[in-house]
Structures are given as C-alpha cells and as structure tokens.
C-alpha positions in Angstrom: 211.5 67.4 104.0 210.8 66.3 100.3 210.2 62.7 98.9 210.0 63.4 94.9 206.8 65.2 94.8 205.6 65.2 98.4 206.3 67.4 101.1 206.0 66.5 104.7 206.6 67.3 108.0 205.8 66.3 111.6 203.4 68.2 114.7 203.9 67.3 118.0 201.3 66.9 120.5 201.2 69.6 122.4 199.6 69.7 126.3 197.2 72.7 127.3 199.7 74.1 130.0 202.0 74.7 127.5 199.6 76.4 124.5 198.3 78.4 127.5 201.6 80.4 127.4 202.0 80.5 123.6 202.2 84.0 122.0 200.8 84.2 118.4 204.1 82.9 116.4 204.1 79.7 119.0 200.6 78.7 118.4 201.0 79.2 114.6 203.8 77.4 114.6 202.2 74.6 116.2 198.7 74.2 115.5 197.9 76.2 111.7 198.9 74.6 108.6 198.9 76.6 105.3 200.7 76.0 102.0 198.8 72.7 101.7 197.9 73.4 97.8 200.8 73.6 96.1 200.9 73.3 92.0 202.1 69.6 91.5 202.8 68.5 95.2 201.1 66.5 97.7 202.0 68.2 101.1 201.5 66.3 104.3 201.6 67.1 107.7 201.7 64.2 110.2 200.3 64.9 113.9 201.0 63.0 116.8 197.6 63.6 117.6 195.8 60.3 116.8 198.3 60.5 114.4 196.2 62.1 112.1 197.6 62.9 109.0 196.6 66.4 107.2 197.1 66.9 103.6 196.6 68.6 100.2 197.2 67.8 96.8 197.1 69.7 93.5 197.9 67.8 90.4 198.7 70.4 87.5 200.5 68.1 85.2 201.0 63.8 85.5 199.4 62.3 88.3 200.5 62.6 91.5 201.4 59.3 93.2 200.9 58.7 97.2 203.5 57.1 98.3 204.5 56.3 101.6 206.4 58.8 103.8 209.1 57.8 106.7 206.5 58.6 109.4 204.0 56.0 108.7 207.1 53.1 108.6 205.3 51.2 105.7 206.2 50.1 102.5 202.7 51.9 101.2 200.7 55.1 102.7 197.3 52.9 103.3 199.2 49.9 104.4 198.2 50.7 108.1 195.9 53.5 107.4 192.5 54.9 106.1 192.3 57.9 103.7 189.3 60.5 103.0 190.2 62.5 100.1 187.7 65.6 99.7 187.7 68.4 96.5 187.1 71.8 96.8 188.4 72.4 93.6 187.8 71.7 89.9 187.2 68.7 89.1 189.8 65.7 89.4 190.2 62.0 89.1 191.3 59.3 91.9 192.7 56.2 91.0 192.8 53.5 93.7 193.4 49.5 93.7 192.5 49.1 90.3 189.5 51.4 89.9 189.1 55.4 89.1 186.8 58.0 90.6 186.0 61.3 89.6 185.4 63.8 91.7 183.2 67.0 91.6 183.9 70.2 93.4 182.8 68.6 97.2 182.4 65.4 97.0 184.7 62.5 99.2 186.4 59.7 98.5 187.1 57.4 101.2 189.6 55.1 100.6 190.4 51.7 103.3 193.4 50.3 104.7 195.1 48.4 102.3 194.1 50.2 99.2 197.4 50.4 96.9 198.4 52.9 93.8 196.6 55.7 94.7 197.2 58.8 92.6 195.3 62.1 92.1 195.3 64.1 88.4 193.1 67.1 87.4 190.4 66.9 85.0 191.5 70.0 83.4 194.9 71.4 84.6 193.8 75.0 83.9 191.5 74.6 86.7 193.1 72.0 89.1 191.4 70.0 91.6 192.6 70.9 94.9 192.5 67.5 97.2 192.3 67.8 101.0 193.9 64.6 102.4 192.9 63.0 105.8 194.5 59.9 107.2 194.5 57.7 110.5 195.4 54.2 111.6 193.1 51.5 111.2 192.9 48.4 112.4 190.3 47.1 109.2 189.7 47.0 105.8 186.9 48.7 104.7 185.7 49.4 100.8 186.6 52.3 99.1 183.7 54.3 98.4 182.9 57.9 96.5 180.5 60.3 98.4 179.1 62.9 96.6 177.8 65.8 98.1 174.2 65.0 97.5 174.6 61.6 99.0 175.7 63.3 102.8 173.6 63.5 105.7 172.6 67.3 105.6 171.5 69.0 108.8 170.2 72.6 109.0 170.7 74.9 111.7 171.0 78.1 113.5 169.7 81.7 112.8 169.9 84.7 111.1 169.5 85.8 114.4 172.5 84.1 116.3 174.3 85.0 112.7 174.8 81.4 112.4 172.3 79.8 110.1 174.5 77.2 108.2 174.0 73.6 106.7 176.1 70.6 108.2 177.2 68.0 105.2 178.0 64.7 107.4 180.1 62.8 105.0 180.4 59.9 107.1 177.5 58.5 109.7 176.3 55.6 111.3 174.0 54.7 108.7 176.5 55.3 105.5 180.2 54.3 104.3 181.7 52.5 107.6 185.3 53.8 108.2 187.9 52.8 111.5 188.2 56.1 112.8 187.8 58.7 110.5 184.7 61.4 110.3 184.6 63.9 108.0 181.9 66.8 107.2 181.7 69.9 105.9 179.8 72.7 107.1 178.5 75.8 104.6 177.2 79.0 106.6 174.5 81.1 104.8 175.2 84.6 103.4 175.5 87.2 106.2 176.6 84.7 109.0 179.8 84.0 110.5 179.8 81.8 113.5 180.7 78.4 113.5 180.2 75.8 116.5 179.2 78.3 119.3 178.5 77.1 121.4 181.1 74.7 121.5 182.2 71.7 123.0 185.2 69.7 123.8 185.8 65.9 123.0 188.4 64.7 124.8 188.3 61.5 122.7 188.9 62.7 119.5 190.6 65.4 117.8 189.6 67.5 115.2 191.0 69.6 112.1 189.3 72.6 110.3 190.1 73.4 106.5 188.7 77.0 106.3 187.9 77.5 102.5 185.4 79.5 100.3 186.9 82.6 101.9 187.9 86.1 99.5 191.6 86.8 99.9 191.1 89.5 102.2 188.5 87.7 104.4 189.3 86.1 108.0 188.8 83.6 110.1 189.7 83.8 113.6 189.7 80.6 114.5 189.0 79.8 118.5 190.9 77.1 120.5 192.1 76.2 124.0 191.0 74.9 127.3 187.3 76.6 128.1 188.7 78.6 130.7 191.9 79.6 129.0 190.9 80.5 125.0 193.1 81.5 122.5 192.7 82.4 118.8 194.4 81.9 115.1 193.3 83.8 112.1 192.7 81.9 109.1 193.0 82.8 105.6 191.0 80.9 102.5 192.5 77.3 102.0 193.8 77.0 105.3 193.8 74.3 108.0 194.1 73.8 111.7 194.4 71.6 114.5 192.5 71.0 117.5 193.3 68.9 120.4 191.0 67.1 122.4 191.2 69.3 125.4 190.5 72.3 123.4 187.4 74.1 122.1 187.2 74.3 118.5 184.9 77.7 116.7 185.2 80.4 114.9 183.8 83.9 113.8 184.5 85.3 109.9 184.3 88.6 108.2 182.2 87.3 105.8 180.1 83.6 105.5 182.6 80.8 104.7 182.6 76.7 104.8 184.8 74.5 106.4 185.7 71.0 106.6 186.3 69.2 110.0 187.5 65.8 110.4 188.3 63.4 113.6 189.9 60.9 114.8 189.8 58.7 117.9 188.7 56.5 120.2 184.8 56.6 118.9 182.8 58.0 115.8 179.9 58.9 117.5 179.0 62.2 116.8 176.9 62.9 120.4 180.5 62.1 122.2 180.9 66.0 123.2 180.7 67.5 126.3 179.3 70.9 126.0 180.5 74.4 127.0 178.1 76.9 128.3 179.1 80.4 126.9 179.3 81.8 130.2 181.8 79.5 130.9 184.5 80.9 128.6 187.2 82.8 129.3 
C-alpha cells in the first residue's frame, strides 16, 4: 500500500505447525523483509507479533515525515507507541516534539509515546543516512533520548575458536534509557568469524527481529529459525531483516564476519528471560 511517501504492509502471526511445512518461497514470504531502504521512502512492515512494527527510512531529498499508517488506528504513529530509530548509514538528523538530533553512523534514538512531528533528513544526500525503524505499543511516556554508540553497554564474547568472537552493543538496559517494551542492540562479529547466537535460545515472551547489515553484496547470511526440534533456514543478504517468533530459535552463520541489529518486544525486558537450547538438541 502507499500513504504519500510511506510504504506499508501487514505480517501475520504465524504458528510453528504451519512454518514447519513451509518450503523456501512460504517462509520468505512470511518472515524476511527486504527493500526496507528505499531512496526517499519510509517502508514499514507491521507484525502481529507484539505488533511490532519494522521499518527503514532513507531521506535523499526533504525530510521524510512519519505519519501514522491505517494499522496503528491513530491520528499520529507514537500516539500509542514507542519508536527506536537506529543509523547504519551516513549521517542524518531526527527531529522530534520540538527538538533535533543528529545521528552518527550507529547510534539510537529512542523516541516515547506521545512524541509528535517526527521526521528523518540526511546530513548530506550524497551519502544518506539509512534509518532502521522499530516500534511497539506502550502503555507510558518515556523521554526521548539519543544513544550513541559509545554510550551502550558493550559485552565481549566468544572465540576465534568457536568462530564466534563478537562484541554485543546493548542499546537499551536496566541501568540506561527506560523504554515500555522495546530492546534494541547490535552485535559486531570480529574478522574471520561468522556465528551468531549459538547456542541459542528461545523466549517465548518476546519476539525478536534481525537487521543483517555490514555484509559485501555477494556475502550471506543464512539465517536459522524454527522450533528446536524442527529448524529451518533463510538466507540474508546486506540490509536485510527478519522476524522471529517466540517459539522459534533465532542464529545465524555468514560467509564472511557481519553485524546485526536485534530488537524485542514483549511481555518483559529482561535480557536473562531465555530458555536455552543445547546443541545436541537441534534438529
């Protein structure tokens, strides 16, 4: 559908019976997003899972305005909702309830219910800011607030060995911006490894998105979902996002090192929340 300069469309929730007996084209069709950077276009995609809404925008001339689309059944997008805006492009401004905020490559925005005139423009429209857009339902107002990388939470894990060594950039955490639901990070794996979240979890609670980014043109991502017992994969190209239920595992292996953001949203923000998968459980 398209709303002046935004795009949207809708994802229903779909129940692990049914992905089960998904070939490829079904599960692409119903769990990876793509074309979310288009020149001069917000493009949303509203889930019915937690209602999450997953988004991009890429201001290359005037400033983009958010407005509201017919899903959210509000006079204004944040009316209702929270928003985390993150870069991973060049750099861009944000202008939200009166105030403006500029935005490296990386760095968050998180924006509370309520918030009016949002817009998004480019710093320098020959190298655009690319804006990944996260929104859920919230039930309070919290301040608006601009993360920069430097200011996240920063864990350090894995091995060279495992081929996993990566850093983990926790954008929002119990002792930092408060949000309703929303948790956002971004996870950067060192050069020469390739495996993300293994072992992995489930969290029935929440669901989760992956924007896969930072990735050559002729690089992968295959992307691992489903019930433990009953996997399934997607392969991901650079700038590229997808969606994971709460009953399904959530990982991936590349053909080169990568980053990725993840976000959730549900019925907690506790980041322990995860019941844990054993490897030699998988199927």
């Amino acid at each position: 559908m398209n709303q002046s300069h935004i795009d949207y469309t809708s994802r229903f929730a779909i129940d692990p019976a049914a992905a089960a007996a998904m070939g490829t084209d079904e599960l692409r069709h119903n769990f990876h997003i793509d074309g979310l950077f288009q020149p001069g276009r917000i493009s949303l995609t509203y889930t019915h899972y937690d209602r999450m809404i997953v988004g991009g925008a890429m201001p290359t001339g005037a400033p983009l305005q958010l407005e509201a689309i017919k899903p959210t059944g509000t006079k204004n997008f944040l009316d209702r909702r929270e928003l985390i805006a993150v870069n991973i492009g060049g750099a861009g401004v944000i202008k939200a309830g009166g105030q403006s905020f500029e935005l490296q490559a990386r760095d968050m925005l998180y924006l509370g219910m309520g918030t009016t005139d949002v817009s998004f423009a480019s710093v320098d429209k020959t190298a655009p800011a690319k804006f990944y857009l996260l929104s859920a339902p919230a039930h309070q107002a919290h301040p608006s607030r601009l993360i920069r990388l430097s200011d996240a939470k920063r864990l350090d894990l894995g091995s060279k060995d495992a081929c996993n060594e990566r850093s983990i950039f926790q954008f929002i955490h119990a002792d930092g911006v408060k949000t309703c639901q929303l948790v956002v990070g971004m996870t950067q794996l060192a050069p020469g490894s390739i495996w993300n979240t293994m072992p992995c979890h489930v969290h029935d609670r929440r669901m989760e998105a992956y924007l896969y980014f930072d990735l050559a043109e002729t690089a992968r991502v295959f992307h691992f979902m489903g019930e433990p017992d009953e996997t399934r994969h997607i392969v991901m190209g650079n700038e590229e996002a997808v969606l994971s239920p709460g009953w399904s595992i959530h990982s991936g292996a590349g053909t080169s090192n990568y980053a990725f953001i993840w976000a959730m949203a549900g019925d907690n923000v506790d980041y322990t929340d995860v019941d844990p998968v054993a490897l030699g459980d998988l199927r």
